[in-house]
Steps between C-alpha positions, in 0.01 A plus 500: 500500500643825356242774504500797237433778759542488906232495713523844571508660128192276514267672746640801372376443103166391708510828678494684154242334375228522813598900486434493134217337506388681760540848355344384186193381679505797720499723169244306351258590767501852343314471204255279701442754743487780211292480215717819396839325517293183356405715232866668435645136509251280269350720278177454698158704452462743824138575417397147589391563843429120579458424877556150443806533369581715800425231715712260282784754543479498855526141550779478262675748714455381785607175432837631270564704852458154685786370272720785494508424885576108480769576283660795764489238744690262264756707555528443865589063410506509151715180494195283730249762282636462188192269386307849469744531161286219331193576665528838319570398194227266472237577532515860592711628258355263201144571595580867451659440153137276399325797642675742278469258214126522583505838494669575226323241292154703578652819459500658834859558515731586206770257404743762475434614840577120688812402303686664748313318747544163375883531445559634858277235632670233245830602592418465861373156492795372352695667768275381782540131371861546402558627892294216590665227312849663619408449905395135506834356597425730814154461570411424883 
């Protein structure tokens, strides 16, 4: 069976797209970490001091740190950890668009402010499955 890419421009593309994922997680630990980046970012109100929230923040971040981490070590195998790709996709990365749909929809974020978002994280999805799709033929 012919094969579009080799096996090695393979794990490469996979490369790219655990260190792009993992910078964008990595960066989105920032505004959870910073109401005043937060703020900057969403259009959020800075006088809401609410400690729940905090809290909410600081398990978000720790767990967006947790997979900024499994996707550096992707990079180590990405060919035997290239499974990671879909698990990001879904449900990670479409449970954060639902969330943002949530948000928006109540008004806590401005929809101006998570276009951006969405594209970057809509763009990556299809690149993550597209990577994906392109490494079955060499799948262990």
């Amino acid at each position: 069976m012919d094969t579009i890419i080799s096996k090695e421009t393979a794990a490469l593309l996979i490369q790219i797209a655990f260190w792009i994922g993992a910078a964008t997680d990595g960066l989105a630990i920032l505004p959870m970490l910073s109401r005043r980046i937060g703020a900057k970012l969403f259009g959020a109100d800075l006088t809401n001091n609410d400690f729940r929230y905090q809290y909410a923040m600081a398990i978000a971040a720790s767990l967006m740190a947790g997979w900024t981490l499994l996707l550096l070590w992707g990079i180590g195998s990405p060919m035997e950890r290239r499974d990671i790709l879909l698990l990001t996709v879904f449900p990670v990365i479409t449970g954060i668009v639902l969330a943002i749909v949530f948000a928006v929809k109540h008004r806590l974020v401005k929809i101006s402010r998570v276009i951006p978002i969405w594209i970057h994280l809509g763009a990556l999805s299809v690149y993550y499955v597209a990577v994906y799709v392109l490494s079955i033929p060499f799948a262990p």
